[in-house]
C-alpha positions in Angstrom: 3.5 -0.1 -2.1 1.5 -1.8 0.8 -1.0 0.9 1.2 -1.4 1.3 -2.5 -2.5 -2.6 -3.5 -4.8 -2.6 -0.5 -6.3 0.5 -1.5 -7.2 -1.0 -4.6 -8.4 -4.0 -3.5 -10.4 -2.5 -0.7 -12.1 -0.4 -3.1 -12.8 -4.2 -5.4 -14.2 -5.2 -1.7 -17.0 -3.0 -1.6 -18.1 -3.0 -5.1 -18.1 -6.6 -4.6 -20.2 -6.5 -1.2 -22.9 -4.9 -2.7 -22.3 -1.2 -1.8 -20.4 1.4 -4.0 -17.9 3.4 -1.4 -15.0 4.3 -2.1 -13.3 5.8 0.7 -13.2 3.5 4.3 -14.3 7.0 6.1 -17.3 6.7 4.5 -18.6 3.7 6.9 -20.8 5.2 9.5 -19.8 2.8 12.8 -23.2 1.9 13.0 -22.8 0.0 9.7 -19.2 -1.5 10.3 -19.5 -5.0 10.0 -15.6 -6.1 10.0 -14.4 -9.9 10.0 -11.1 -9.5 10.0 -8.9 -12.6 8.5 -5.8 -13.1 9.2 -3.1 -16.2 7.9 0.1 -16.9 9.5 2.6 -18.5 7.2 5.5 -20.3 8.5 8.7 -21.4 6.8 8.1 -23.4 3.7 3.9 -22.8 3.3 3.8 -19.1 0.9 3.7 -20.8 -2.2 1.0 -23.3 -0.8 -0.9 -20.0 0.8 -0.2 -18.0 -2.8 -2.2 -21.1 -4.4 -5.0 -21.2 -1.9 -5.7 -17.6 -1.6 -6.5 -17.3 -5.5 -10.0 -18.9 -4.8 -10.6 -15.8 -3.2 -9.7 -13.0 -5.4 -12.4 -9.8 -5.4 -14.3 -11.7 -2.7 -12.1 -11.5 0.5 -9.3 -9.6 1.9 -6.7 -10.9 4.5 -3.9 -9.7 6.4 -0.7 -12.1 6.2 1.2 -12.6 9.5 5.1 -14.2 7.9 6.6 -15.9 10.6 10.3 -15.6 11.8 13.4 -17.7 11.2 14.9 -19.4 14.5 13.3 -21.3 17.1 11.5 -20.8 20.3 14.7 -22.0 22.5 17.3 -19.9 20.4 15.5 -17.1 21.6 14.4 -17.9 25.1 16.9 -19.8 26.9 20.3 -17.4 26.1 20.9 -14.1 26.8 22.1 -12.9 22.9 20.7 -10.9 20.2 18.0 -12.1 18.1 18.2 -13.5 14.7 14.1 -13.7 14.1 13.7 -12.2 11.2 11.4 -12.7 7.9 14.5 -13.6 5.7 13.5 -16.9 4.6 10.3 -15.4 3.2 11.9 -12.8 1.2 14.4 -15.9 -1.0 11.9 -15.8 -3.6 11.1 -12.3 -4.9 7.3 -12.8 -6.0 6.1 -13.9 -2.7 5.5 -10.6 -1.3 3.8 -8.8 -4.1 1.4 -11.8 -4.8 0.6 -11.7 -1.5 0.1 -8.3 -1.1 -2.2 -7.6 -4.0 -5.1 -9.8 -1.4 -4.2 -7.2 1.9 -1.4 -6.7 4.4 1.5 -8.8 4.9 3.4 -8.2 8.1 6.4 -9.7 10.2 5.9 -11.5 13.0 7.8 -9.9 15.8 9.7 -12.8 18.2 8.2 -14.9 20.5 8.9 -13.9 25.0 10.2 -11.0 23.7 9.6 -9.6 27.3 12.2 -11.8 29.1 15.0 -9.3 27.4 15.9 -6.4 29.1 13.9 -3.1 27.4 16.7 -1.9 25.4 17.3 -5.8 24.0 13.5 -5.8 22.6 13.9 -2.6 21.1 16.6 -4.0 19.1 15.0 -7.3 18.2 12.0 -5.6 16.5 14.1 -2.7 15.2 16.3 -5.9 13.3 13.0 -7.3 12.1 12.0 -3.7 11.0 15.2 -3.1 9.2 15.6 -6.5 7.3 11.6 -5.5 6.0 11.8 -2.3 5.2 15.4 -3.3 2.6 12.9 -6.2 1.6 10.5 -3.7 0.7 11.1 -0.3 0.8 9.2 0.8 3.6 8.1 -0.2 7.0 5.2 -2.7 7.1 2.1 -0.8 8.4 1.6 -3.5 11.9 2.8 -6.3 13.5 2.1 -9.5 14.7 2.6 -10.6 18.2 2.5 -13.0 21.0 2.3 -10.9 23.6 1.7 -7.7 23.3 4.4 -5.5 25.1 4.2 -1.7 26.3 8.0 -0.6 25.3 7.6 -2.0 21.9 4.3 -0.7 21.5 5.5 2.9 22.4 8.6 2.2 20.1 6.4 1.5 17.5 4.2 4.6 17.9 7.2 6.4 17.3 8.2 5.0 14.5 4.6 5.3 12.9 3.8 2.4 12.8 0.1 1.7 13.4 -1.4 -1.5 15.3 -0.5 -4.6 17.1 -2.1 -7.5 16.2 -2.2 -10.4 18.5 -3.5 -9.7 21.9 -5.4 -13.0 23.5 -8.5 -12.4 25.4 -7.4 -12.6 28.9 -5.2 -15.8 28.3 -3.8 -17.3 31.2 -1.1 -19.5 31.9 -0.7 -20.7 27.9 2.6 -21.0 26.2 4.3 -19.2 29.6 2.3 -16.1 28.4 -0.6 -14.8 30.5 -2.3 -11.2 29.7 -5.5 -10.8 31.2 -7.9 -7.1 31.9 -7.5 -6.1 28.1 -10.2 -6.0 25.4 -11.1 -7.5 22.6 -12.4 -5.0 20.4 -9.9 -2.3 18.8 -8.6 -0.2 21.3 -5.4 2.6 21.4 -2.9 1.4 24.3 -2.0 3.6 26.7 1.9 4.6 27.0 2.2 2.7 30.2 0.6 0.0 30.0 -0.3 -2.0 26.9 -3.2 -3.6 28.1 -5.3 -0.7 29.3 -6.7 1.9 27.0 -4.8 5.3 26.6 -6.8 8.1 28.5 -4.4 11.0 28.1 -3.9 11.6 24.7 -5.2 11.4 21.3 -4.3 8.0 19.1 -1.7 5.3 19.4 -0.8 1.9 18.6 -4.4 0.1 17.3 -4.1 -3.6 19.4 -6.2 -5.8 17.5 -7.6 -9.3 18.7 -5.4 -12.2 17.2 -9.2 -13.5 17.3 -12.6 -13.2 19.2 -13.1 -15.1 21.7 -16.3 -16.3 22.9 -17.5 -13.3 25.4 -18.9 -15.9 28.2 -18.6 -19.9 27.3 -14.5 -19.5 26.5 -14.9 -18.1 30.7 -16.5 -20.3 31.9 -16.4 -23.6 29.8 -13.1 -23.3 27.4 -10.5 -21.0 26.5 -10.7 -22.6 22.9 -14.1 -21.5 22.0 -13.2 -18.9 20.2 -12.5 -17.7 16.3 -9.8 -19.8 15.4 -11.2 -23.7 13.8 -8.0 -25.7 15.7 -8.8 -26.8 18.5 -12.3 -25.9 18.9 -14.6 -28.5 21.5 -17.3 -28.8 19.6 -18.7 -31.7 17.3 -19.2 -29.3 14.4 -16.7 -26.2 14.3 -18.2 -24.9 11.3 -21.6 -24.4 13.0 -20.0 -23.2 15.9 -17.8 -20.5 14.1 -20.6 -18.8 11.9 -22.5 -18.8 15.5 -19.8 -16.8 17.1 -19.5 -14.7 14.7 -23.5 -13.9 14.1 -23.5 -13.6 17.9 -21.1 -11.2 18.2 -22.4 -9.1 15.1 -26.0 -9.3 16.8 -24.3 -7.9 20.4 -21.6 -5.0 19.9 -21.9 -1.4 20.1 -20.9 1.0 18.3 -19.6 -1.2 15.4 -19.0 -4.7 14.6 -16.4 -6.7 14.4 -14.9 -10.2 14.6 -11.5 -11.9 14.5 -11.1 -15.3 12.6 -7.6 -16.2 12.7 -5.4 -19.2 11.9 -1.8 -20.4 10.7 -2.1 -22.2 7.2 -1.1 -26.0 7.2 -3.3 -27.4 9.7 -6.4 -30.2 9.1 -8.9 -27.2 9.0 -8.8 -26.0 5.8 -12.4 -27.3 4.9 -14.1 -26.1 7.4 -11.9 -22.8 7.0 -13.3 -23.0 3.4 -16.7 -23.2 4.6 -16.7 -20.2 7.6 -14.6 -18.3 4.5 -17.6 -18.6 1.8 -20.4 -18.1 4.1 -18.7 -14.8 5.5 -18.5 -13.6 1.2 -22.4 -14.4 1.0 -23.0 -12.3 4.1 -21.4 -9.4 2.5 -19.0 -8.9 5.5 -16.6 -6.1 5.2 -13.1 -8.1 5.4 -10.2 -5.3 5.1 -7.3 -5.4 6.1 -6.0 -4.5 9.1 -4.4 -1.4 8.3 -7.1 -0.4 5.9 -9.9 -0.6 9.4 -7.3 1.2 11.2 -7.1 4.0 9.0 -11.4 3.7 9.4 -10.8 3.1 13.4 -8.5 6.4 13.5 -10.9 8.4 11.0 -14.1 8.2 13.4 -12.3 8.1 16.6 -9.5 10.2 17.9 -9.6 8.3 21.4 -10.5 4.6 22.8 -14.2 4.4 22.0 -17.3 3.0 25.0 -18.1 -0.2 24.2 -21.0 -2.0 25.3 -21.3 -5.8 24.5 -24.8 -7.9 25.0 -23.8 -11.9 23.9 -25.7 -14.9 24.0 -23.2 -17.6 23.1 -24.2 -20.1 20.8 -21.9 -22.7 22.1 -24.8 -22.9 25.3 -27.1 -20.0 25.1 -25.6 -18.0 28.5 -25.4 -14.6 27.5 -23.1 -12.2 29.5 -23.1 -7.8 29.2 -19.9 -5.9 28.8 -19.6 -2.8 29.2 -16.0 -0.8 28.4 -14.5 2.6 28.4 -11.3 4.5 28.7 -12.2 4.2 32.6 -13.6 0.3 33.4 -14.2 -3.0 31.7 -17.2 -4.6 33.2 -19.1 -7.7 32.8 -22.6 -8.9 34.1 -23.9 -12.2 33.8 -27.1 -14.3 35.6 -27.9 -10.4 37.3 -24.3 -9.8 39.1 -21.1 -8.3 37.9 -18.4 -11.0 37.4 -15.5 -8.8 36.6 -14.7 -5.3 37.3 -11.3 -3.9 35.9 -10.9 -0.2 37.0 -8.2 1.3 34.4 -7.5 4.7 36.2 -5.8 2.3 39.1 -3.8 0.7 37.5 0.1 0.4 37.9 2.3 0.9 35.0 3.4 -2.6 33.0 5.6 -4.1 35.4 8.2 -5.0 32.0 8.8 -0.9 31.3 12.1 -1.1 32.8 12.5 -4.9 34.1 12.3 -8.4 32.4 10.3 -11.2 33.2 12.3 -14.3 34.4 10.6 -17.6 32.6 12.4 -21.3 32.7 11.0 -22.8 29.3 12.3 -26.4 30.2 9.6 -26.5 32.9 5.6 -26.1 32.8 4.1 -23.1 32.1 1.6 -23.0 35.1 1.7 -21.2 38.4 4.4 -17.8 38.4 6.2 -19.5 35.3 5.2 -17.2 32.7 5.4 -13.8 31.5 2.6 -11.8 33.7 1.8 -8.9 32.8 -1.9 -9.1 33.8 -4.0 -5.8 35.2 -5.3 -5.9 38.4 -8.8 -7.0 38.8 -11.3 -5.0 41.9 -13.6 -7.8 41.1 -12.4 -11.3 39.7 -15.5 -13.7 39.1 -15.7 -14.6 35.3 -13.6 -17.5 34.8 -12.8 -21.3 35.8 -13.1 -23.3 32.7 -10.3 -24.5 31.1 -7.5 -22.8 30.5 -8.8 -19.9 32.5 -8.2 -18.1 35.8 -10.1 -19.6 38.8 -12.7 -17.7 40.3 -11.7 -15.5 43.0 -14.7 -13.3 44.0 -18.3 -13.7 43.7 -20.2 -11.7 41.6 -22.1 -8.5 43.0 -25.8 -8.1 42.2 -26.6 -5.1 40.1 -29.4 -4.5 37.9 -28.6 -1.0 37.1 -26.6 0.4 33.8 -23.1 -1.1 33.8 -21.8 2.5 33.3 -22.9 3.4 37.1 -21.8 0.6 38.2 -18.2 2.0 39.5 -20.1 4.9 40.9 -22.4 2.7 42.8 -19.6 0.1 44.1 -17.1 2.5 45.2 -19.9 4.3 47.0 -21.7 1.6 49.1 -19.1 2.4 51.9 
């Protein structure tokens, strides 16, 4: 039923941009231009969301993130099973399929799910599975979460289902959760470690940005420049949203594409309105997300090279990126700032252990689920919310993609 209704209303999408394909395999990469909108919906806000979203109809297409039952502390401070599941959302019978006819709607999966011992997380997800699929018939075709987490993303592989949605650019230190050395572009995981791209096979669970984060200024001035409105520092967020996202459109290789991301209820709608209808008179592509997997997985059957060239519009830095299955690399004022090497990397400490997290206190220092890579050069960071810097950058005016080559052999 979910793939069916988005079919449909991604085929409405591009006779509406402009363009008459019908099939998503029919986008060359070179002419991918994804913004990809997702809504989170908490307890008591579908009905408000069902109302909003109508404005929208044949213009835009969303993917619906329905948040669990239970709180953070029934989850986190006892060792028992879970009871997040989508239950409340499911009390009134219409809510799905009105929701479903404007993209995907998924589950939430819980919240620190990696302070539970492997086995334990399994069985959370596989209760929030089970209560959607008797809600619905069928497994939903992604998730949401937090953080994403290697056991559940090779549990979900298994059971077919397709992407992750969630992953935070490097965060550090927020909401006891830090996750730094992954990528924000659409990437398969590898099978031992979430955050770095799988090298040794074909396909996998999709992680997809929860959104895009400025490439350089949310380094080096504030995590909360990014593509979500709350929160952002700026006098005017609308400017400074349709910036981001023409900045990263102007900057990526081999496609484009851009998270905008938020949970309905807050004091943003307007300017949510406004980022909303200039993205429809840009003729943006705006599937869902499982409608640009199935595109991601039609044109490539590993982790696609990335390169990234970004002048931020918040102050006009600009930064290169360059990414593979091998390295993530980033260049800014003629050195290179940060150097992840992904064929040294240990496997995701949480396989087979669980992180050890006391809510009650701050979230700073070794307080918080780690499961960052490690980093050969660490010098892109230091504004707020960010790691310090620890290295200084190396000066290299060569392509990023001998840069490894070059580094490793200067001994």
């Amino acid at each position: 039923m979910i793939l069916k209704l988005a079919a449909v209303s991604l085929l409405g999408l591009f006779l509406v941009s402009g363009f008459a394909i019908s099939p998503a395999q029919a986008i060359q990469p070179s002419k991918m231009q994804e913004v990809s909108i997702t809504v989170g919906i908490e307890l008591g806000l579908a009905s408000q969301v069902i109302q909003w979203v109508k404005q929208y109809a044949g213009s835009l297409h969303f993917t619906f993130v329905i948040d669990g039952n239970g709180t953070d502390t029934s989850f986190t401070t006892h060792k028992r099973p879970y009871d997040w599941d989508q239950s409340w959302f499911f009390t009134n019978s219409t809510w799905f399929k009105s929701l479903s006819a404007y993209g995907d709607v998924i589950p939430s999966i819980p919240f620190a799910l990696q302070v539970q011992a492997p086995k334990d997380r399994i069985a959370a997800v596989s209760h929030v599975l089970q209560v959607w699929r008797t809600q619905t018939g069928r497994y939903p075709p992604g998730v949401f979460a937090y953080q994403p987490d290697t056991v559940i993303s090779n549990f979900l592989r298994n059971k077919g289902i397709g992407y992750i949605l969630g992953y935070c650019f490097d965060q550090y230190q927020i909401d006891w959760m830090t996750e730094r050395g992954g990528w924000q572009l659409p990437y398969y995981a590898s099978r031992t470690n979430v955050l770095a791209p799988g090298n040794r096979s074909a396909g996998g669970t999709v992680i997809l940005p929860y959104v895009t984060w400025d490439w350089l200024a949310s380094f080096t001035v504030n995590h909360d420049l990014d593509g979500e409105p709350s929160g952002i520092p700026v006098d005017n967020a609308t400017a400074y949203l349709i910036g981001l996202i023409s900045a990263s459109f102007a900057s990526s290789s081999p496609f484009l594409y851009f998270g905008f991301s938020f949970f309905f209820g807050s004091a943003d709608l307007p300017t949510i309105g406004q980022v909303l209808h200039w993205v429809i008179r840009q003729h943006y592509l705006t599937m869902p997300a499982s409608q640009f997997v199935v595109w991601f997985r039609d044109h490539y059957r590993k982790t696609p090279t990335y390169s990234v060239n970004f002048v931020s519009p918040y102050d006009g830095q600009s930064v290169e990126w360059y990414y593979s299955q091998s390295y993530r690399i980033a260049r800014t004022n003629g050195s290179v700032v940060s150097f992840v090497d992904y064929t040294k990397q240990a496997p995701d400490r949480f396989l087979t252990g669980e992180a050890i997290v006391n809510f009650s206190l701050p979230h700073t220092g070794t307080n918080n689920i780690d499961n960052s890579l490690s980093f050969v050069i660490d010098g892109l960071g230091g504004g707020l919310y960010r790691a310090p810097v620890r290295d200084p950058g190396v000066p290299f005016s060569g392509s990023l993609a001998s840069f490894p080559a070059w580094y490793y052999g200067r001994a």
